[in-house]
C-alpha positions in Angstrom: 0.0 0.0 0.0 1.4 3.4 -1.3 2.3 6.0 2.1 3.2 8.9 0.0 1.6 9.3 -3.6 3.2 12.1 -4.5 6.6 10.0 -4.6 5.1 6.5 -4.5 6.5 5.8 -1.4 5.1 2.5 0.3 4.5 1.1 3.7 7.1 -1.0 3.4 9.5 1.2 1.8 9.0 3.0 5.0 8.8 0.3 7.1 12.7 -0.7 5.7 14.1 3.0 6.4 12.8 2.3 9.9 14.4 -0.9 10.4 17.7 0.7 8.9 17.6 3.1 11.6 15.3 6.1 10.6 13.3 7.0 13.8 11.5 10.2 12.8 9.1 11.6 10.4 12.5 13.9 9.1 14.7 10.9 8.9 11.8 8.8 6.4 12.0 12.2 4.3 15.8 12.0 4.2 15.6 8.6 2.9 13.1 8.4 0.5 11.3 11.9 0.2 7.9 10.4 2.1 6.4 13.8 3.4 8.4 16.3 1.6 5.7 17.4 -0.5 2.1 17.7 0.3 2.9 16.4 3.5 -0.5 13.9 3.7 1.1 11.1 4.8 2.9 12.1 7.6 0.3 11.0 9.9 0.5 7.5 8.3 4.6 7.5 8.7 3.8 8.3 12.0 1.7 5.5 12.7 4.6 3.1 11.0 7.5 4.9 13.2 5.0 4.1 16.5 4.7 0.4 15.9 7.9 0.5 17.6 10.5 1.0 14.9 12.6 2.7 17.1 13.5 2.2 20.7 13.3 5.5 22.9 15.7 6.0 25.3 16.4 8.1 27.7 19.3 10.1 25.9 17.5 10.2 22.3 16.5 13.3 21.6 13.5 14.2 19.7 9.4 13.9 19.5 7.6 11.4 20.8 5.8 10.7 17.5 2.9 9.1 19.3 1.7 12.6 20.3 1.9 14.1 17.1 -1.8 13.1 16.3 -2.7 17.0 15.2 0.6 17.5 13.1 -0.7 18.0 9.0 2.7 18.4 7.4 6.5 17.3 7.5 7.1 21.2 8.5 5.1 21.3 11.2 6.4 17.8 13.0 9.9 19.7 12.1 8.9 22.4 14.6 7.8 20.0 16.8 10.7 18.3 16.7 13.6 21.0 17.3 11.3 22.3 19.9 11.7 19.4 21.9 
């Protein structure tokens, strides 16, 4: 199933950048471009990177992406993110 149409990105695409280490909505977009554009699927990559792709720890930095229900674009999680 395609995540992000605009670059026909899918769920397992994304699903491989997060086991190769990508734990944030930013780091998908690095690898593959997932978000970059109309930003509609970030709330899907979301939901990918919280099935537990990523272990949190208590020295990672970042958002926990679990609470980013209201973000609608890769900018905005971006915010988020350097905010936290």
């Amino acid at each position: 199933m395609y995540v992000c149409n605009c670059f026909g990105v899918t769920e397992a695409q994304v699903q491989q950048h997060a086991d190769n280490g990508a734990c944030t909505p930013r780091q998908i977009a690095s690898a593959c471009k997932a978000g970059t554009d109309c930003g509609s699927c970030v709330r899907r990559i979301q939901a990918i990177l919280g099935r537990g792709a990523c272990p949190r720890s208590a020295h990672q930095s970042g958002t926990v992406l679990s609470g980013l229900a209201e973000v609608e674009t890769l900018a905005e999680a971006e915010v988020l993110e350097e905010a936290a």
